[in-house]
C-alpha positions as CSV (number, residue, x, y, z in Angstrom):
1,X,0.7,-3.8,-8.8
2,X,3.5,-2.3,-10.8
3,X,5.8,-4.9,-12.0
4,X,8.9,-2.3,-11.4
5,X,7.8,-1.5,-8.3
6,X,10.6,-1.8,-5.2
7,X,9.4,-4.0,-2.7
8,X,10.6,-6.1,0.0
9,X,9.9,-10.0,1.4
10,X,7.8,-8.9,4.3
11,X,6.3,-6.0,2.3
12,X,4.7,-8.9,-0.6
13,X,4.0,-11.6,2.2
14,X,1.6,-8.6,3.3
15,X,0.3,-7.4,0.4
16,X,-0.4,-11.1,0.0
17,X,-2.4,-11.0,3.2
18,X,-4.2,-7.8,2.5
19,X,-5.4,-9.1,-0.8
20,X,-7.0,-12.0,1.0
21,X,-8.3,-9.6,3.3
22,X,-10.0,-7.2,0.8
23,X,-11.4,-10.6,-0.9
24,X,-12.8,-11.5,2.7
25,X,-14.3,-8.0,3.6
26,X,-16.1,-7.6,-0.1
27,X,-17.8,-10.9,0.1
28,X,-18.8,-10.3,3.7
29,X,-22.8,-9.5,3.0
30,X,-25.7,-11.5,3.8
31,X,-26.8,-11.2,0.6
32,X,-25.2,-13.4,-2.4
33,X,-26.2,-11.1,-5.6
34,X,-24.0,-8.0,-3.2
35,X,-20.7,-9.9,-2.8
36,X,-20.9,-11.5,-6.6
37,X,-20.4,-7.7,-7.8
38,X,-18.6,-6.5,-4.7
39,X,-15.8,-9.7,-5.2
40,X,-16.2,-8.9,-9.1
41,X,-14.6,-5.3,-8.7
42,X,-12.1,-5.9,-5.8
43,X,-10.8,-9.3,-7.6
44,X,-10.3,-7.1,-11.1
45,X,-6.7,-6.1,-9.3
46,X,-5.3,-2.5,-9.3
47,X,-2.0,-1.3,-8.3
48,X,-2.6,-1.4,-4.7
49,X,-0.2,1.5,-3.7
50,X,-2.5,3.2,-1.3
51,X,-1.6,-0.6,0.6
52,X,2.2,-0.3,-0.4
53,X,2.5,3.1,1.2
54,X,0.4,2.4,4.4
55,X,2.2,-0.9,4.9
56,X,5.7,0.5,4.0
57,X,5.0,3.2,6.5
58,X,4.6,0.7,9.6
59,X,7.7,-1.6,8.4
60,X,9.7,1.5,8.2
61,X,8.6,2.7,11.6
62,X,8.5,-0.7,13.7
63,X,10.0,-3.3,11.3
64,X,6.7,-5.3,11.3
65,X,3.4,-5.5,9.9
66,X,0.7,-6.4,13.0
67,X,-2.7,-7.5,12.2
68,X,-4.5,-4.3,12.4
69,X,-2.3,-3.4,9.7
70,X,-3.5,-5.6,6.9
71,X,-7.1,-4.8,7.8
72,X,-6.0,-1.2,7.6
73,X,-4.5,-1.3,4.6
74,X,-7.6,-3.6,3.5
75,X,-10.2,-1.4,4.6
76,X,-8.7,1.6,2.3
77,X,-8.6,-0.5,-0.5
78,X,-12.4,-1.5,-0.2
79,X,-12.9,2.5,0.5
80,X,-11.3,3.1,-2.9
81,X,-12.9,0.5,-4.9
82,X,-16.5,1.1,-3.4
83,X,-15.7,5.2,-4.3
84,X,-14.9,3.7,-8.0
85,X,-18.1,2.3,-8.0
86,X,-19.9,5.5,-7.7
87,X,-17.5,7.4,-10.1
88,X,-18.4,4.8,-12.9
89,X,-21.9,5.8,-12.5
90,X,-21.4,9.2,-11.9
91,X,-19.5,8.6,-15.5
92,X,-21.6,5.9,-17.3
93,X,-18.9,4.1,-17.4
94,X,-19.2,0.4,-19.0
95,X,-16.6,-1.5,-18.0
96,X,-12.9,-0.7,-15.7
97,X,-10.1,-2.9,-15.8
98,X,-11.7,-5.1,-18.3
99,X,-14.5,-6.1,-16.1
100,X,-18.1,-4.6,-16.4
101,X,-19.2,-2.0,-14.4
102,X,-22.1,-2.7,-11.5
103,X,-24.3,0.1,-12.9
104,X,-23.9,-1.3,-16.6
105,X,-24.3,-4.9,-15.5
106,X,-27.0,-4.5,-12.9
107,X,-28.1,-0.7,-13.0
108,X,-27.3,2.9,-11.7
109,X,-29.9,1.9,-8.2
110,X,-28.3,-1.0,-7.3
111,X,-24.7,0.4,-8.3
112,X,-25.0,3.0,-5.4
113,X,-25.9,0.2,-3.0
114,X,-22.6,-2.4,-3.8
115,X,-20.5,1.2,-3.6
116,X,-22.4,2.1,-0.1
117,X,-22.0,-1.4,1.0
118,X,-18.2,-1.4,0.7
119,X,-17.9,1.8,2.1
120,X,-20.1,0.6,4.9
121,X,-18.6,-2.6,5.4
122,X,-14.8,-1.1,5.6
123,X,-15.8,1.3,8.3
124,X,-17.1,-1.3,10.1
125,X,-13.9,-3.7,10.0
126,X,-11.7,-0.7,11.0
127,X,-14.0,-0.2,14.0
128,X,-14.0,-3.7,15.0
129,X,-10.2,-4.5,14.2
130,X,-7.8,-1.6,14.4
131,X,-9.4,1.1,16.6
132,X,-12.1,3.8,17.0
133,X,-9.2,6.6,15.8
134,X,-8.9,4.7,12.4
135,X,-12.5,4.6,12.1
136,X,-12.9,8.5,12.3
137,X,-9.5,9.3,10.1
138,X,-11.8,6.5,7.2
139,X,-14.6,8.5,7.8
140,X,-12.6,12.1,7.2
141,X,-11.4,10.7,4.4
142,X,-14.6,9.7,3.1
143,X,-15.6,13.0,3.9
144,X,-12.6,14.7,1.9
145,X,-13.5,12.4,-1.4
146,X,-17.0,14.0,-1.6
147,X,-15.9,17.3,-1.2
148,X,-13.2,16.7,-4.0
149,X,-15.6,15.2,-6.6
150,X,-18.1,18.3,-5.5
151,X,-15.7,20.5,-6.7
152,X,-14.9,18.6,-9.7
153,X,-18.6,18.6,-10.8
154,X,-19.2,22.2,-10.0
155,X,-16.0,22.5,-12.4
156,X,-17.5,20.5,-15.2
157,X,-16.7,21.8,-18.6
158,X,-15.7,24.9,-17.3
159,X,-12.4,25.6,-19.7
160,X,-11.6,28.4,-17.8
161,X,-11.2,26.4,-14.5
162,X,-7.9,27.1,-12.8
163,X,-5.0,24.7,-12.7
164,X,-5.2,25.3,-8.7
165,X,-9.0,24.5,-8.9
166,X,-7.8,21.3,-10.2
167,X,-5.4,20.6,-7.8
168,X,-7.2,21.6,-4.6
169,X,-9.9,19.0,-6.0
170,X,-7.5,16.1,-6.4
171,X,-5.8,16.8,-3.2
172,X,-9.4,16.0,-1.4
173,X,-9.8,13.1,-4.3
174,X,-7.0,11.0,-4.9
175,X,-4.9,12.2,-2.2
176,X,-7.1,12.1,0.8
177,X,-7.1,7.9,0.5
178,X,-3.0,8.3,0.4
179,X,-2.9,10.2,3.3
180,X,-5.0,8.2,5.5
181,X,-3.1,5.7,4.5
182,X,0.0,7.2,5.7
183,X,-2.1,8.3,9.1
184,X,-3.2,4.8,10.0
185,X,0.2,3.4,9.6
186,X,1.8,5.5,11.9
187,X,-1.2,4.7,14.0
188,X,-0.8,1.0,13.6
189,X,3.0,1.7,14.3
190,X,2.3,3.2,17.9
191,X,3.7,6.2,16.8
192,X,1.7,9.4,18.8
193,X,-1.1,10.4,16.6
194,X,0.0,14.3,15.9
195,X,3.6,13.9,16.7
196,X,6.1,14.8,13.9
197,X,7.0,11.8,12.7
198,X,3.1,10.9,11.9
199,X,2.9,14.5,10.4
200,X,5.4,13.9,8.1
201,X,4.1,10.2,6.7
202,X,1.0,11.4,6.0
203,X,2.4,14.8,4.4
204,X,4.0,11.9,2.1
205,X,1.1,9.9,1.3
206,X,-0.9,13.7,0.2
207,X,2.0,14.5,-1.9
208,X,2.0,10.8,-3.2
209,X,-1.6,10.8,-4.1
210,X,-1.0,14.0,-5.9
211,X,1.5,13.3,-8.3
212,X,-0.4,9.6,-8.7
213,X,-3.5,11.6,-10.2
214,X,-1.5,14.2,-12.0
215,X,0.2,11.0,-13.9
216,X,-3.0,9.3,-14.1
217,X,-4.6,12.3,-15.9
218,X,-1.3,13.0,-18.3
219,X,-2.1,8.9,-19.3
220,X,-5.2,9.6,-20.0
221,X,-4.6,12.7,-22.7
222,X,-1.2,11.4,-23.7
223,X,-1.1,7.8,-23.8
224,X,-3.0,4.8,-26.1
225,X,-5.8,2.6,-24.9
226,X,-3.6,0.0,-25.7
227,X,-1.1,1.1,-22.8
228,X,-3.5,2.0,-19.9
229,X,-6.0,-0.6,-20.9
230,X,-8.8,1.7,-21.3
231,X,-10.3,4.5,-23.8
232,X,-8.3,7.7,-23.4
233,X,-9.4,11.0,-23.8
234,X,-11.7,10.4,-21.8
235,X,-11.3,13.0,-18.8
236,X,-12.5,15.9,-21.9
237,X,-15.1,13.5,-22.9
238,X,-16.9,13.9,-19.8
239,X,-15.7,17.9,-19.2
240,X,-13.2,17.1,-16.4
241,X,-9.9,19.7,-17.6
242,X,-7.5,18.3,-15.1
243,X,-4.7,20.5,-14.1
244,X,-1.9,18.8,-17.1
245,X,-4.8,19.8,-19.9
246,X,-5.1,23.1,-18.3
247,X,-1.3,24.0,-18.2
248,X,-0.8,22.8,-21.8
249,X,-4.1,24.5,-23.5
250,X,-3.3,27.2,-25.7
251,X,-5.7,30.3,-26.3
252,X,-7.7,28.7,-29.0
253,X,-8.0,25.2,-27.4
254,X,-9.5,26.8,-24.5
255,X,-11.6,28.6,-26.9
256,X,-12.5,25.2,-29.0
257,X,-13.8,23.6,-25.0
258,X,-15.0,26.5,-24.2
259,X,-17.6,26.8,-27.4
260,X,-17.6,22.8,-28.1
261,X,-16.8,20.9,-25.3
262,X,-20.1,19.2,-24.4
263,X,-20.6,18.7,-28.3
264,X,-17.0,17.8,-28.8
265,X,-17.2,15.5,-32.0
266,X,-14.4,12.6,-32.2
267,X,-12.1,14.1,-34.9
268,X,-12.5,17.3,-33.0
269,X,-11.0,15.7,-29.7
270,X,-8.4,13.9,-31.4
271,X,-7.2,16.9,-33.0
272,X,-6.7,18.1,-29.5
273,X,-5.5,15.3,-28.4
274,X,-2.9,15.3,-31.2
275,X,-2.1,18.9,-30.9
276,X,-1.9,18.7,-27.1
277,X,1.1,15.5,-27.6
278,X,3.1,17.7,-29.8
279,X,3.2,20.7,-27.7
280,X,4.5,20.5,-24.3
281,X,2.4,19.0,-22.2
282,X,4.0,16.0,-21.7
283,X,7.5,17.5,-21.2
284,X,6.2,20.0,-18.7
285,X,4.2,17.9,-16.8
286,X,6.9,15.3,-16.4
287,X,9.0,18.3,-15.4
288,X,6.8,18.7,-12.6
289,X,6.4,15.7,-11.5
290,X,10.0,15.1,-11.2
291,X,9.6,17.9,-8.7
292,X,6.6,16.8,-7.2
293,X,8.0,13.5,-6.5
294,X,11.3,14.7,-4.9
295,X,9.5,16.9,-2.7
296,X,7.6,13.4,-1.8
297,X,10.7,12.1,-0.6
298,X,11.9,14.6,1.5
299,X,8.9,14.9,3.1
300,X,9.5,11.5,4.7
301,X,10.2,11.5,8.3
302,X,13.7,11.2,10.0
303,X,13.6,7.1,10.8
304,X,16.1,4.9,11.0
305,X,17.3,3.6,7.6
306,X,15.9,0.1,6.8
307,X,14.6,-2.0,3.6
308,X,11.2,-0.6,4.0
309,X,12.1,3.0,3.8
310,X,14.0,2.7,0.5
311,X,11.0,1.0,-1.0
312,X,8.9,4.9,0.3
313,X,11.9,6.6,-0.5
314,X,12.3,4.8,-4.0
315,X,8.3,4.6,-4.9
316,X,7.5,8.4,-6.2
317,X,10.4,8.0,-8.9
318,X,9.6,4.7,-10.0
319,X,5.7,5.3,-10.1
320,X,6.8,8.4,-12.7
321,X,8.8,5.8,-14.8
322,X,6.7,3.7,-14.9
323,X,3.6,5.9,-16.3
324,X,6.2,8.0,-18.4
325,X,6.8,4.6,-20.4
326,X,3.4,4.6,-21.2
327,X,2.9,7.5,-22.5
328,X,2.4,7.5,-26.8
C-alpha cells in the first residue's frame, strides 16, 4: 500500500480484513503444491487500491463495510493477481515484487493453471458470498481484461500504434478491475444497480484505473529499478509502446522502433531511454495526469460529505505524487 496514502480507521481495519481474506481464498485448493504458489504471489503485497477504492466507495455511501464487502474487495484482488500470473508468462517474466514468478519457478503449464485457479476460485467466492450480480460484473470484467491484452498483442511492436490504441486497451486492462470495483461497492452499499450515483462510482474507478496505468507506464520509461523495485524499460523490451512513449517519440525514435525494436540492443534502449527523460515526456505526461486525475474527482457522485469520501476524493492526487517522486 502507499505509505502517503489517505486512509481512515475503519477503511485500514478493512483492508486488514481483506488481506486475511485474499490469504484465505488463495490457499483454498485441495491441492497443497496450488496454494504454496497461489499464497506465494498474493502474500508478495501490492498496493491494494483496486480494495481502497471499492471499500472507500461503500464507507462513503453507507458509512460501513458489511461482510460481502471484504470478500468483494477480496475477490478483485485474487482476479488481479491470478491475471498477473498469466502476464508474467505471457512476458517470461522471472520474478515480480521480488518473488519468483510461477512459470519461472514451476513452468509456463502449470503457471496457467495457479492463474486459472484464482480466477476460478474468486468467481466462486463472489457467487457464494456477495451475490449472483457480483459474480456476472467479475465475469465482465474478466471478459474486458482479455479483450485489453488482445489488443495489446495485436499492437506489439507496432511504433506506429496510436496513443488512443493505447488507451482504449488500458481502459479494458487496468481499468476494467477499477471499475468493477467501484460497481460492486455501490452494490454492496444497496445502492440501485444503474442509478446515478452507481454510474458515477464506477465512472471513477475507470478514470482511476486509467491514470494508475498511465503512471505505471511513465515509471517504467522514466524512473530507476531502484525506485519501482524492478527492471525498467521494460514495456519497449517486450514491444508494448504505451500511450506516454507514444506522445513523447520524436520522428526518428519512431523510426529507430520501427526498424530495431525487436532487435533493440541495450545501449540502443538506453539511449532512448535517456533521450526520452530529457525531452518532455515526463512534464507532459504529468501534465495530463494532473488533468486526468481531477476529472477523477469530479466524477464522484453527489454523497453526503464524510471521512471516506475525502480519502476517494484525495486518492488520484496523491497516487500522482506519489509515482512522480519516483520518477529519475
Amino acid at each position: 500500500m502507499l505509505t502517503t496514502m489517505p486512509t481512515t480507521p475503519a477503511l485500514a481495519d478493512a483492508l486488514t480484513a481483506v488481506e486475511t481474506e485474499i490469504g484465505r481464498l488463495a490457499t483454498s485448493s485441495r491441492v497443497p503444491v496450488v496454494n504454496e504458489f497461489a499464497g506465494r504471489i498474493t502474500s508478495a503485497g501490492g498496493k491494494r487500491l483496486r480494495s481502497v477504492v471499492l471499500l472507500g466507495g461503500v464507507l462513503a455511501l453507507s458509512g460501513r463495510v458489511p461482510d460481502q464487502a471484504v470478500t468483494a474487495a477480496a475477490c478483485v484482488e485474487l482476479l488481479h493477481a491470478g491475471s498477473l500470473v498469466h502476464d508474467d508468462l505471457m512476458d517470461d517474466a522471472a520474478e515480480r515484487r521480488g518473488v519468483r514468478t510461477v512459470n519461472a519457478e514451476w513452468g509456463p503449464g502449470p503457471a496457467v493453471l495457479v492463474g486459472d485457479f484464482m480466477l476460478a476460485r474468486a468467481s466462486q467466492a463472489a457467487l457464494d458470498t456477495v451475490s449472483p450480480f457480483a459474480a456476472g460484473r467479475l465475469a465482465e470484467a474478466v471478459a474486458d481484461l482479455v479483450d485489453g491484452q488482445v489488443l495489446e498483442v495485436l499492437d506489439l511492436y507496432d511504433a506506429h500504434r496510436s496513443p488512443d490504441g493505447a488507451l482504449r486497451s488500458v481502459a479494458l486492462k487496468t481499468g476494467a478491475l477499477f471499475r468493477v470495483g467501484c460497481v460492486l461497492a455501490a452494490h454492496c452499499a444497496g445502492v440501485p444497480d444503474g442509478g446515478e450515483v452507481a454510474v458515477r462510482l464506477a465512472e471513477y474507478g475507470e478514470h482511476f484505473g486509467l491514470l494508475f496505468q498511465i503512471l505505471d507506464d511513465l515509471l517504467d520509461l522514466a524512473s530507476t529499478a531502484e525506485q519501482v523495485g524492478k527492471p525498467v524499460g521494460n514495456d519497449i523490451r517486450q514491444g508494448v509502446y504505451t500511450f506516454p512513449l507514444l506522445r513523447a517519440l520524436t520522428g526518428a525514435q519512431r523510426e529507430l522502433l520501427a526498424e530495431r525494436g525487436r532487435s533493440l540492443a541495450d545501449e540502443e534502449l538506453a539511449r532512448l531511454l535517456a533521450e526520452l527523460r530529457a525531452g518532455d515526456l515526463v512534464p507532459e505526461t504529468l501534465a495530463y495526469c494532473r488533468s486526468l486525475a481531477a476529472q477523477t474527482t469530479r466524477a464522484l457522485p453527489e454523497v453526503a460529505d464524510s471521512a471516506a469520501l475525502d480519502v476517494l476524493r484525495r486518492l488520484p492526487a496523491a497516487h500522482l505524487d506519489w509515482a512522480a517522486s519516483r520518477l529519475g
